[in-house]
DRENPA-3360 file (N, C-alpha, C; in nm, 2 decimals, always signed):
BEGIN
1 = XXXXXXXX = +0.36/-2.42/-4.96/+0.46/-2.48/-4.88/+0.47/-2.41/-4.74 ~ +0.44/-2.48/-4.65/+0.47/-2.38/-4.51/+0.61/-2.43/-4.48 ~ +0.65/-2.33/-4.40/+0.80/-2.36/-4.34/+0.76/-2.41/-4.18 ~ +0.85/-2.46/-4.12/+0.86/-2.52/-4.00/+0.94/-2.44/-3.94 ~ +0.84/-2.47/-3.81/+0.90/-2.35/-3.70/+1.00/-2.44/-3.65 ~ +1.17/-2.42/-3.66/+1.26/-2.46/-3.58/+1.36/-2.43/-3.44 ~ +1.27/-2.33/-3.35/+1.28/-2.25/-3.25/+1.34/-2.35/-3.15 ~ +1.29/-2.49/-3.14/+1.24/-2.54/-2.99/+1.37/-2.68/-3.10;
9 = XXXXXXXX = +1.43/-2.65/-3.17/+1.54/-2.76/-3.17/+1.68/-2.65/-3.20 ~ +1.71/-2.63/-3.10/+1.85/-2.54/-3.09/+1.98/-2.66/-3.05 ~ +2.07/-2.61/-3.12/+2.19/-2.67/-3.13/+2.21/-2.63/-2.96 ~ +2.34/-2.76/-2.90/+2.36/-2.74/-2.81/+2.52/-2.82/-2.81 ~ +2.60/-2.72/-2.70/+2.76/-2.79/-2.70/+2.80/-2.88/-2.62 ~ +2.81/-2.99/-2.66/+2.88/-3.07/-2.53/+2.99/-3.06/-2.49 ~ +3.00/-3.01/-2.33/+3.14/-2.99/-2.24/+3.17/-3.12/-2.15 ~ +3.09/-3.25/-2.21/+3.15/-3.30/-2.14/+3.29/-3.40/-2.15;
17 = XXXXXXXX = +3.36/-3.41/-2.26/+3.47/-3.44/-2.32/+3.58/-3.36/-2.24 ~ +3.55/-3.24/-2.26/+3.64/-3.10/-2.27/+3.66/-3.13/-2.07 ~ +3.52/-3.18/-1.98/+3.54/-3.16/-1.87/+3.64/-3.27/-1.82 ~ +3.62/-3.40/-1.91/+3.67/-3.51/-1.89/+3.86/-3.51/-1.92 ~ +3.89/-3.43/-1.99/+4.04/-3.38/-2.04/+4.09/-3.33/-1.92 ~ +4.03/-3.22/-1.92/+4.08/-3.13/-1.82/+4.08/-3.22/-1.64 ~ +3.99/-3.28/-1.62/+4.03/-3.34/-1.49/+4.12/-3.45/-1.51 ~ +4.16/-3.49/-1.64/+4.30/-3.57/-1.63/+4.40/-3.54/-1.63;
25 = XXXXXXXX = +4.39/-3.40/-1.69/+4.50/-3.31/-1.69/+4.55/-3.29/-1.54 ~ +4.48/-3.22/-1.46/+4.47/-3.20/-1.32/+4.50/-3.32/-1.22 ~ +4.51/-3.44/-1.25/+4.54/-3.56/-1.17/+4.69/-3.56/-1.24 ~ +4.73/-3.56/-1.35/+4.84/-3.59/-1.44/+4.98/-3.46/-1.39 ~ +4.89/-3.35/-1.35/+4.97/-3.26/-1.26/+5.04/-3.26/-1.13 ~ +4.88/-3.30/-1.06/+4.96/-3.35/-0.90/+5.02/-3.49/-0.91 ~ +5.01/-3.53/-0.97/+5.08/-3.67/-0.93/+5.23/-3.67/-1.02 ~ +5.26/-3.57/-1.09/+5.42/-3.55/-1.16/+5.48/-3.45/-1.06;
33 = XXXXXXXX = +5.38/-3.39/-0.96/+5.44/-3.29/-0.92/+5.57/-3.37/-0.79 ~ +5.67/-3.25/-0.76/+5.73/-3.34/-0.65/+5.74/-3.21/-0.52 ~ +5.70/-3.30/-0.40/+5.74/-3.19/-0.29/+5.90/-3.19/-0.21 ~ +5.95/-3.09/-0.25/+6.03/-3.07/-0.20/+6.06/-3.00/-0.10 ~ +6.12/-3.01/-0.01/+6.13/-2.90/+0.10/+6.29/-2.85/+0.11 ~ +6.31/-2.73/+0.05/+6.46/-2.68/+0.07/+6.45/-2.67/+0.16 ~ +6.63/-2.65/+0.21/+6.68/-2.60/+0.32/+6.76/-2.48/+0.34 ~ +6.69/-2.41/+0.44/+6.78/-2.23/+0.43/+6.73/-2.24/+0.57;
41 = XXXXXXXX = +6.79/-2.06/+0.61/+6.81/-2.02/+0.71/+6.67/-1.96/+0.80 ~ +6.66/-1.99/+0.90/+6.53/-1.87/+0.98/+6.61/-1.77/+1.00 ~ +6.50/-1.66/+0.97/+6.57/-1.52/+1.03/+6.44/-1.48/+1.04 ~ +6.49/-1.39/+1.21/+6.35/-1.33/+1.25/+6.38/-1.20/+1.22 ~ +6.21/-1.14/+1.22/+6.21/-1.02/+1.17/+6.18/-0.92/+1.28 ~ +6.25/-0.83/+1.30/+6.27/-0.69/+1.39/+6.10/-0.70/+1.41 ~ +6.10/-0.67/+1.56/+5.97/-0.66/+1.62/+5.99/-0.49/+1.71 ~ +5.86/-0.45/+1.73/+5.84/-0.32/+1.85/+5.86/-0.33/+2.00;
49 = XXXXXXXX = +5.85/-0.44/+2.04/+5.91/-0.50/+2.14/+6.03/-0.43/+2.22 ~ +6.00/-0.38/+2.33/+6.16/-0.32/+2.40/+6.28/-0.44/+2.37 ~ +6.41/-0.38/+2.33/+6.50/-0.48/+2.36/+6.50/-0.56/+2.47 ~ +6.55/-0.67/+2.48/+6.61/-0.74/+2.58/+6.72/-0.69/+2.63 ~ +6.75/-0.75/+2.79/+6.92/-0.70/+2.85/+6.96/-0.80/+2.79 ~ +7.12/-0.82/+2.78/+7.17/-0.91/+2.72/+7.32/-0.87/+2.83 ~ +7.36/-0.96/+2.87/+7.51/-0.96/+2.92/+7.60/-0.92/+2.82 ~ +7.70/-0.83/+2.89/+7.81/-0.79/+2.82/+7.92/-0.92/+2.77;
57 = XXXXXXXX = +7.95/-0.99/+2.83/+8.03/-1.07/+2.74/+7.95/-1.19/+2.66 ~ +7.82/-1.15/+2.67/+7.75/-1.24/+2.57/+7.66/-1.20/+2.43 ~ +7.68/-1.08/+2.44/+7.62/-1.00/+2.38/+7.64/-1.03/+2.19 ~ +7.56/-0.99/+2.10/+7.52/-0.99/+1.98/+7.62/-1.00/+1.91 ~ +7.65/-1.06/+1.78/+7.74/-1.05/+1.65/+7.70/-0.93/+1.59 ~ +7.71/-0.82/+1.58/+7.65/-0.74/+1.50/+7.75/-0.70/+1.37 ~ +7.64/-0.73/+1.25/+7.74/-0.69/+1.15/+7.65/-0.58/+1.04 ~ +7.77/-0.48/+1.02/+7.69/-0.35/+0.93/+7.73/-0.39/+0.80;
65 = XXXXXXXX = +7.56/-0.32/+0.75/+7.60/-0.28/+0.57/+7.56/-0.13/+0.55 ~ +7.68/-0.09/+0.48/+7.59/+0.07/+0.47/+7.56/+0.12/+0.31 ~ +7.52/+0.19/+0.32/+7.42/+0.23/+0.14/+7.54/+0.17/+0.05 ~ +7.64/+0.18/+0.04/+7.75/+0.11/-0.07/+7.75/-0.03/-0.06 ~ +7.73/-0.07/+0.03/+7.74/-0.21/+0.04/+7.82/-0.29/+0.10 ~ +7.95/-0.20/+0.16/+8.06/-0.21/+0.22/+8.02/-0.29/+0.40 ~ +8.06/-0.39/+0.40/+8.07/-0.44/+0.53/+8.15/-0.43/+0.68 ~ +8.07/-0.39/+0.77/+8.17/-0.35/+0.83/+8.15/-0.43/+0.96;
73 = XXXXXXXX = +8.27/-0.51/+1.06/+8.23/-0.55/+1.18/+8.32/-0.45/+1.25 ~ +8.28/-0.45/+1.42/+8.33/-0.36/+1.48/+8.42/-0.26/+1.45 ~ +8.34/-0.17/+1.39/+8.40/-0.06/+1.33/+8.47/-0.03/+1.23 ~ +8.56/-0.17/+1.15/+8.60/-0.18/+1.11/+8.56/-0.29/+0.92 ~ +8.62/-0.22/+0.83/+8.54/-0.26/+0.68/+8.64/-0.40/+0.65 ~ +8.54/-0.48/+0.58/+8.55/-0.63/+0.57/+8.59/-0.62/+0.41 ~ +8.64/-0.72/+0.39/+8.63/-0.75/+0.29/+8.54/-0.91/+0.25 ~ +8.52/-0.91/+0.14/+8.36/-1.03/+0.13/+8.42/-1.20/+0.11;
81 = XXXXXXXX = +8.52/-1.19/+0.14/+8.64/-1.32/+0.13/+8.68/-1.31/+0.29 ~ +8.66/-1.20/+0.38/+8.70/-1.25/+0.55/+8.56/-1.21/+0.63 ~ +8.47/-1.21/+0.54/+8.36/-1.26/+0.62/+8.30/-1.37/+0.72 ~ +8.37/-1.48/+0.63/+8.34/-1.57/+0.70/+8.43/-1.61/+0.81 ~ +8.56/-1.59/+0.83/+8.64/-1.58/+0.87/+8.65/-1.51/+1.04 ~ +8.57/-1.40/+0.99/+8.56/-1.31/+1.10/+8.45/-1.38/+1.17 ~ +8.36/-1.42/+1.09/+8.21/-1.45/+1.19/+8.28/-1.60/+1.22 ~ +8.37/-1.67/+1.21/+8.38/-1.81/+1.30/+8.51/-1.78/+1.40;
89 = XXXXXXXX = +8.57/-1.65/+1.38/+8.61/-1.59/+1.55/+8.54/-1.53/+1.63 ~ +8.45/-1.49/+1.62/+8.34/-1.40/+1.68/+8.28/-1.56/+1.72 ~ +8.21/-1.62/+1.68/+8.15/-1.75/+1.69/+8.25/-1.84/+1.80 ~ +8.37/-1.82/+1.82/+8.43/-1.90/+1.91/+8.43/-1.81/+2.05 ~ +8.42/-1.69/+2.01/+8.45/-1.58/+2.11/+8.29/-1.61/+2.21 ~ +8.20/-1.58/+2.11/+8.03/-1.58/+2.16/+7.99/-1.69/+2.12 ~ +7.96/-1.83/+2.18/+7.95/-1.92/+2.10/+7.79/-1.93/+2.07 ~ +7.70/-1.84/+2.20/+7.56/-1.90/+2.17/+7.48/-1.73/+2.15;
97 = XXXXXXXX = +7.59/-1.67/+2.13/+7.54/-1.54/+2.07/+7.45/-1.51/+1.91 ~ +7.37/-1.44/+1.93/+7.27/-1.40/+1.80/+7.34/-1.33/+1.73 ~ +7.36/-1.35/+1.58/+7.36/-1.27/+1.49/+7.30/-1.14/+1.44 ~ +7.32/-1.03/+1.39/+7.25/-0.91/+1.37/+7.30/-0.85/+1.26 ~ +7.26/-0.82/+1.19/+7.32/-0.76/+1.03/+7.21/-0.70/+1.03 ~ +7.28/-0.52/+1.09/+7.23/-0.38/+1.03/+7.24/-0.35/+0.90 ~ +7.15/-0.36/+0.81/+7.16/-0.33/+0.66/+7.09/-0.18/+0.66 ~ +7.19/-0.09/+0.59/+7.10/+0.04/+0.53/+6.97/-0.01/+0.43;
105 = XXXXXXXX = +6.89/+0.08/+0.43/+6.75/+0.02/+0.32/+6.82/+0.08/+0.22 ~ +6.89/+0.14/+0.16/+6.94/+0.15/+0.02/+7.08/+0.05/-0.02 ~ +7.14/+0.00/+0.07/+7.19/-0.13/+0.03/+7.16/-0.24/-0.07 ~ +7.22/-0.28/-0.12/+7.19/-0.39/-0.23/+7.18/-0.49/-0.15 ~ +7.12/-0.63/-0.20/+7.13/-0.79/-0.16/+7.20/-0.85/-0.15 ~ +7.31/-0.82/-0.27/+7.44/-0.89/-0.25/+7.54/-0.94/-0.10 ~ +7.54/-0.79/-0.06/+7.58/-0.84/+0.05/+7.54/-0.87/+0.21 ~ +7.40/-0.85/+0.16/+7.33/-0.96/+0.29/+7.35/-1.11/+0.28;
113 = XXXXXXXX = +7.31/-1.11/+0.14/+7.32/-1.26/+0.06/+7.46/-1.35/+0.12 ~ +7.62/-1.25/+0.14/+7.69/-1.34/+0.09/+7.71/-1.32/+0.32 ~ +7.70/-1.23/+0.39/+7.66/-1.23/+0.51/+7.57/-1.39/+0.57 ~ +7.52/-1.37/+0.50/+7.36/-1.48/+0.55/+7.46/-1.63/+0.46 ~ +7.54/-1.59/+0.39/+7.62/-1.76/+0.35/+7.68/-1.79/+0.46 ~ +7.80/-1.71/+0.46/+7.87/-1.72/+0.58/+7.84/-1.80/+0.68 ~ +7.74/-1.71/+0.77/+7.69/-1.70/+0.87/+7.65/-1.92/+0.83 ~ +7.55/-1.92/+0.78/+7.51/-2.08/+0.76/+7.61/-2.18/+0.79;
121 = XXXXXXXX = +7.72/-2.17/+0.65/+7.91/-2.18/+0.66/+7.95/-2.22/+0.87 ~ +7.91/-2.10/+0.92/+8.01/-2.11/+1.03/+7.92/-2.17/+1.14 ~ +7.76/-2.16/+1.09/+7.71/-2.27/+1.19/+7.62/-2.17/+1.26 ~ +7.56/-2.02/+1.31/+7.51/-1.93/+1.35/+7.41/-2.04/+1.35 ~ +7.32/-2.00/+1.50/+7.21/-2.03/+1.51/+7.07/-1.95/+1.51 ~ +7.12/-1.83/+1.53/+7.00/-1.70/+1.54/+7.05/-1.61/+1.42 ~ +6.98/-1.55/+1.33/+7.02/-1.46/+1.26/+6.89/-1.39/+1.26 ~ +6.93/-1.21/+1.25/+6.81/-1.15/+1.28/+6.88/-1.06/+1.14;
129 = XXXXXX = +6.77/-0.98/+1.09/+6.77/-0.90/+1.05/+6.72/-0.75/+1.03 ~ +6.81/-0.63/+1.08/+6.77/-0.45/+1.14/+6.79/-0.40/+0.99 ~ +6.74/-0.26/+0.99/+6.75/-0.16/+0.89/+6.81/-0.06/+1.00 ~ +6.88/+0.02/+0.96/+6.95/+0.15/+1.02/+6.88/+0.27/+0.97 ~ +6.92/+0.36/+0.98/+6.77/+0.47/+0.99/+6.96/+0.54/+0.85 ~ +6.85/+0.62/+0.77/+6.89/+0.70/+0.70/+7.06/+0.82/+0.68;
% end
């Protein structure tokens, strides 16, 4: 009895089912998908650039956060309920003045986050955001 050489008949796998699934899958994705475009704030980011002059009665909103988190406008510590409050007198005062929130880098989010509500709230058109040095 000789055996048969079965070398030259090798199993082989068809991918083409598997490729057929998968490109439906892929059509079945973008076309459920939806585009949405939220809406939030621009804020530019601190450049090396010399400052600009800026006129003294037109000059910047600046508002501080320091490593606690505590807010402070001119000099003086805010509480996170007269935030907004303060930035739509400042806003009547400076009407086309830029915003500036000096945050320490060990600062939390929190209160940039509730800063940058506000600010939207009262209608700001420029919001920039500085780090303060250590």
């Amino acid at each position: 009895m000789r055996r048969k050489n079965r070398a030259n008949d090798e199993a082989e796998i068809n991918i083409t089912p598997m490729l057929d699934i998968v490109f439906i899958m892929l059509i079945f994705f973008i076309v459920t998908t939806s585009f949405v475009k939220e809406k939030g704030l621009e804020v530019s980011r601190p450049s090396n650039s010399p400052p600009k002059e800026v006129k003294k009665n037109k000059g910047p909103i600046v508002v501080k956060i320091d490593a606690n988190g505590n807010i402070m406008m001119k000099g003086r510590m805010l509480e996170r309920k007269a935030v907004q409050a303060n930035l739509e007198r400042e806003k009547a005062e400076k009407p086309d003045s830029p915003l500036i929130i000096a945050a320490h880098p060990d600062a939390e989010t929190d209160a940039l986050v509730t800063i940058l509500d506000a600010a939207e709230a009262v209608g700001v058109g420029s919001v920039s955001v500085a780090t303060t040095r250590k």
